[in-house]
N, C-alpha and C positions, 0 to 999 in steps of 0.2 A: 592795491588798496581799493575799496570799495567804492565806486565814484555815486552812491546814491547815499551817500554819507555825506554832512556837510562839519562836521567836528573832526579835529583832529585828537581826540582823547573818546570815540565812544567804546560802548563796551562790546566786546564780540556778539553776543545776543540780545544786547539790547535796542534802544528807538533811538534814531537820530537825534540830534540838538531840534531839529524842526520840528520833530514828532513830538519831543517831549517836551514843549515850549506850547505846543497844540494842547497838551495832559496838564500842563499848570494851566495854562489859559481856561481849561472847562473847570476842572475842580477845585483851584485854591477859590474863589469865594467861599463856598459851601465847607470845604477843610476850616477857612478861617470862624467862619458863621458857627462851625460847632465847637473848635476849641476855644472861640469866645464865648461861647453860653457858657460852656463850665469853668472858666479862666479868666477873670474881667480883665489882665495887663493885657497891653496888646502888643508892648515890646515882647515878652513871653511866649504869644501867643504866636506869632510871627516866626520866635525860633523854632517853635514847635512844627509850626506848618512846615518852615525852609525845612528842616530835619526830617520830615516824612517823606518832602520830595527826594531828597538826597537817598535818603537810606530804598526807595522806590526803586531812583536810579540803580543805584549800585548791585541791588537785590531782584532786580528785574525777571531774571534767568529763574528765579525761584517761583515767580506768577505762574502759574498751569494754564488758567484760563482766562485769555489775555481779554474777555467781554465783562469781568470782574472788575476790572481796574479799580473803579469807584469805591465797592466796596473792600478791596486791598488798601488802598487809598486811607479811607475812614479807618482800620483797623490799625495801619500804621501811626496813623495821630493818637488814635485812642491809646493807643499802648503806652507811647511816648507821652501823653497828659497823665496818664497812671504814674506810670516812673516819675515824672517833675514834680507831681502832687504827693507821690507817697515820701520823695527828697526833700519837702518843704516840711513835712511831719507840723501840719499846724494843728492847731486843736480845736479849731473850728471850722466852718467851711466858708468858703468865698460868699453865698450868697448872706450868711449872716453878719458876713464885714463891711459890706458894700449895698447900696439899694441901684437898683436895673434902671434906667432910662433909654428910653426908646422912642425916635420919630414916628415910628409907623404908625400910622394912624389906629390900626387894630391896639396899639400898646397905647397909647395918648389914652384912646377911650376908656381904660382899666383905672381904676380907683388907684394911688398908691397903695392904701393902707387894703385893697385887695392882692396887689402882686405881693405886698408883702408879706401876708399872712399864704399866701400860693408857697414864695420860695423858702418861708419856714415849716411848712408841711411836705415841700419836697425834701427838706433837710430831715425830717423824721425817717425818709425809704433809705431802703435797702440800695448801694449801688446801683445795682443794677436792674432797679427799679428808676432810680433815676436815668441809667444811660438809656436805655429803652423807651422813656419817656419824652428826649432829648432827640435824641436821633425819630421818632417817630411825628413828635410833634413840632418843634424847634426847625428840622432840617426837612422833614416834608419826605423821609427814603420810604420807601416801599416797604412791606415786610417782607420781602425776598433781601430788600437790601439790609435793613436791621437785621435781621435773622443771619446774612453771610459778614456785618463788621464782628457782631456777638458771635458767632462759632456754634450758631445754633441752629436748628431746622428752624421752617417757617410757621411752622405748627406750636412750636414753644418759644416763639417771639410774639406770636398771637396772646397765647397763653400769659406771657410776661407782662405782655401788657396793659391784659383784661387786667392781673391780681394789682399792677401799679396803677392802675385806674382805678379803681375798687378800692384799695388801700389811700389813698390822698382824699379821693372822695370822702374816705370816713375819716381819717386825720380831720377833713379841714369841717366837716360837718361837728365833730366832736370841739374842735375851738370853738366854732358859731356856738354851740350849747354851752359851754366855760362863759363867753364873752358875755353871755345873754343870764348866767345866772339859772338855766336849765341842768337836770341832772341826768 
């Protein structure tokens, strides 16, 4: 038996109990941080994250490039919040059931009735308009990182997120003109 092994269940090529106690310790904030912006439960939110560590674990031997983690990591959740949301088949989206409260002082300073005219103009994008928007601004990743949760180059995470920027922008400029009686 392996004596730099501290479990007695781990997997033949995967990371110790220690190691992989060190991989929840860095990334569950940040996994939680994002399946909470798109998921407000946080009993849910929580299976979500446990379920990404797990299926991590188990799946470990399929990572190539063990300097990825993070962003295997974020693709794991994201997938698993796909599946929970596309199983909930609601007809609306979370942010139009729910309004956001936040201590952070960056959030305290926003108007309500501005975030909320924000999370009804992200409710007009595309998916993946909003994941891109989510993970770029919400979670703070790189676009090397967004680019490897999305399965995309970093050239067309760029891209993505010029046109979802671009796109909200005029969503929420075209309310302000509704609001105001402009045409």
């Amino acid at each position: 038996m392996d004596q730099g092994r501290d479990d007695g269940c781990h997997r033949a090529n995967g990371p110790s109990q220690v190691e992989f106690c060190r991989l929840y310790e860095a990334y569950f904030p940040r996994l939680m941080a994002y399946v909470l912006s798109r998921l407000p439960q946080r009993e849910v939110a929580e299976d979500i994250v446990a379920e990404a560590f797990l299926r991590a674990y188990l799946h470990w031997d399929s990572l190539r490039n063990k300097g990825a983690v993070e962003s295997w990591l974020f693709s794991i959740a994201h997938n698993l919040l796909v599946s929970y949301v596309r199983a909930q088949a609601r007809t609306s989206r979370w942010w139009e059931q729910a309004e956001r409260f936040d201590d952070s002082p960056e959030e305290a300073a926003l108007d309500q009735d501005e975030r909320r005219r924000m999370w009804k103009a992200m409710a007009c994008l595309p998916q993946r308009y909003q994941q891109v928007l989510s993970l770029r601004f919400e979670l703070g990743l790189s676009h090397r990182q967004v680019a490897q949760v999305m399965g995309v180059s970093e050239g067309n995470a760029r891209v993505l997120l010029l046109r979802a920027l671009r796109r909200l922008r005029a969503i929420m400029s075209q309310g302000e003109a509704i609001r105001h009686g402009a045409r």
